[in-house]
Steps between C-alpha positions, in 0.01 A plus 500: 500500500835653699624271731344732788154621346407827491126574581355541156652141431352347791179664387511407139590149614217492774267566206621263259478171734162652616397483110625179451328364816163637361460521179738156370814710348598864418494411095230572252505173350200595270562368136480719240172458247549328223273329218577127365541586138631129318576162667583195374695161715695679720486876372314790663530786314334823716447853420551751784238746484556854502578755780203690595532824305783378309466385166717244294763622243799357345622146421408211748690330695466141556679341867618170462466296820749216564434151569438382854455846587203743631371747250521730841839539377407820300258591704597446864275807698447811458746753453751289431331278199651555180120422375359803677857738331414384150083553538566852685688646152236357301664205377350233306605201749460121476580222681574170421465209771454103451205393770577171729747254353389185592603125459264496153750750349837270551522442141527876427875609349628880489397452153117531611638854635719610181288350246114608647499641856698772453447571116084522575505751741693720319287456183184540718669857694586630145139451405373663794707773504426630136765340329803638659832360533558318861763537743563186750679559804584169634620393868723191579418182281231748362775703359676196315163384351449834374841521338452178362168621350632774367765282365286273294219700402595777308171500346310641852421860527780548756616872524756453798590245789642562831624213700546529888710264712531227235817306525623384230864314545391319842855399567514851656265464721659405852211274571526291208860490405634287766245192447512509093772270510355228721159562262701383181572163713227336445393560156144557494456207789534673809261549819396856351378314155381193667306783766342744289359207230327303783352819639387621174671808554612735801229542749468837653618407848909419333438812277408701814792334682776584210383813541531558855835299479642789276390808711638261830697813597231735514205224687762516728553831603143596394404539900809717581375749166148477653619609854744761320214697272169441749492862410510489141145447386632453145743264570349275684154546222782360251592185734121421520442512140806257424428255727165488368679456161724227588210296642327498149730298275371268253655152369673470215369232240726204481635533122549812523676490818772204374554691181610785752714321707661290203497742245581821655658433896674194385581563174537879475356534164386835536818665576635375134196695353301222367256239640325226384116585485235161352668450200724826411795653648373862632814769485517849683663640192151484347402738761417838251316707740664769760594290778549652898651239758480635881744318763450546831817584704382270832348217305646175639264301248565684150825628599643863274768231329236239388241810405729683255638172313181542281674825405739424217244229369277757390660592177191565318348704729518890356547630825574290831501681831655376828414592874622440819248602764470469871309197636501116511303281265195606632576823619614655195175428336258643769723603771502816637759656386344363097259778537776773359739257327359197317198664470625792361746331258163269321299862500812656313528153270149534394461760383815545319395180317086614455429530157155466294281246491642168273352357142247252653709265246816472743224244664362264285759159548391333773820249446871532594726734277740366274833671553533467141250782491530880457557670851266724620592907521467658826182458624463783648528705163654764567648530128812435349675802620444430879579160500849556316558722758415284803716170351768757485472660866445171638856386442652765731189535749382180602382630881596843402262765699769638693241706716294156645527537902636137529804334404572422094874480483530183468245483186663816389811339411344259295485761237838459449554175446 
């Protein structure tokens, strides 16, 4: 709103606190419908059925949720759920999430994730789906279990993965950095260790709290934006539906959670490529599928610097793509402003990387890869001749559409490194 009003804003501001008053909020909050397809301890795999009218083409698409986390992450209301963009084209679209961690699961490592979570749903959406390659598009810590996936597993019928927000060298990220070095201290004996074993975990109040504590800025000044936009309908629909999502996280399971803090806020592993998974070292140079990486250029939790370290890791990738898009960690996901950017940029991704339906063989081991073993080809088999051509053009075009309507300099240059 202008500082003085003008009539129509008093009007369309008059109406939206009238709607609010009566109805409970000015977002459609209604989920869209899905159909529980596999489960198993802690995985949900769901189908979203199809638009009315619209039938479903192409290769799926299978949306890793993070730990801790909402699901309502991809699909956060109407009109601006990435959910509802994917089943509108006629996408095949998926959706991982874990259920209610509870104290029963504090024995439960990342391994449970790398080694059967993750791994099972993307068996059970390539059976589903006819036996087409998947693409995962990952957000936050679902991003890095997705790369790590993709890492180990060459044997899954993968055909491309997109990460989004995923930080990957934590010592630039502003929030972390200045506390790693009292972390190391205490060598595994600390109050965080000595915390999180007691309580089994990280109960969803301190995961709701770290949160909050990392969008501090904006909880503060989220009354002034309310007061400043009581005439923007849309903006204020978007407020509604985050706060809503910020109220649902989940706990994280206690194993996992210490093999987080040790292994990859404390220790950095990640950031050297390779981290210790059960019994194996997992490295991102395994990674042999097309690999995009989105960084959001407000995002005080997965900062652009910790986002595009994963970058030069990915040396087996045949083509690795780098964004910078408007939005914070949430934001750039499901923000507004996602609709024509992020959204536009997995569309684009996909289908480049859509291909026939896989040999049903690609499927049969159940059990980790060697990395002695033969490397898949692209899964997305496009033949021989295209994917020669994309290892080549990736060198010099890693974030290279020069006609995206947001900022890509800085990912750009990487092409020249």
């Amino acid at each position: 709103m202008d500082l003085i009003p003008k009539p129509d804003q008093v009007v369309a501001a008059a109406g939206n606190v009238a709607h609010t008053l009566l109805y409970g909020g000015l977002a459609d909050l209604r989920p869209m419908p899905r159909t529980l397809i596999d489960d198993g301890e802690l995985r949900e795999v769901y189908h979203y059925r199809p638009a009315a009218g619209v039938a479903e083409t192409g290769d799926p698409i299978l949306l890793v949720t993070p730990l801790a986390a909402p699901a309502l992450c991809y699909d956060l209301r109407r009109d601006c759920s990435l959910v509802e963009h994917l089943v509108t084209q006629g996408r095949p679209t998926y959706l991982l999430e874990y259920g209610q961690v509870s104290f029963k699961n504090r024995a439960l490592g990342m391994e449970h994730w790398v080694d059967e979570v993750l791994p099972e749903a993307i068996r059970s959406v390539h059976e589903h789906a006819g036996g087409r390659g998947v693409h995962l598009v990952g957000w936050s810590l679902g991003g890095i279990f997705t790369l790590l996936v993709a890492a180990d597993r060459q044997d899954l019928p993968i055909a491309s993965i997109t990460v989004v927000g995923s930080p990957v060298d934590v010592t630039k990220v502003p929030l972390v950095a200045p506390v790693r070095p009292l972390l190391n201290l205490t060598q595994g004996t600390g109050v965080v260790t000595r915390a999180y074993r007691a309580l089994g975990g990280v109960p969803t109040p301190l995961v709701n709290w770290a949160f909050t504590a990392a969008s501090a800025q904006k909880v503060l000044t989220k009354p002034i934006a309310i007061l400043t936009h009581l005439d923007d309908t849309d903006y204020l629909a978007q407020m509604e539906a985050v706060t809503r999502f910020m109220s649902n996280m989940t706990a994280y399971p206690g194993r996992t959670f210490g093999q987080l803090y040790h292994r990859f806020v404390r220790g950095n592993a990640l950031a050297t490529g390779r981290m210790e998974i059960g019994d194996r070292t997992v490295d991102l140079a395994g990674i042999s599928v097309p690999t995009l990486v989105f960084a959001g250029n407000t995002d005080g939790i997965a900062p652009l610097p910790a986002v595009r370290a994963v970058v030069p890791l990915l040396t087996g990738s045949p083509q690795v793509r780098f964004e910078v898009v408007p939005g914070g960690h949430l934001g750039m996901l499901t923000g507004r402003a996602a609709r024509g950017t992020t959204w536009t940029a997995i569309d684009e991704w996909v289908d480049e990387w859509s291909g026939d339906p896989l040999p049903t063989k690609r499927t049969a081991s159940k059990k980790p890869a060697s990395k002695k073993g033969a490397k898949k080809k692209g899964a997305a088999k496009k033949g021989a001749a295209k994917a020669a051509a994309a290892a080549e053009a990736s060198a010099g075009s890693i974030g290279s559409n020069p006609s995206r309507r947001y900022g890509s300099a800085s990912s750009r240059a990487l092409g020249g490194r």
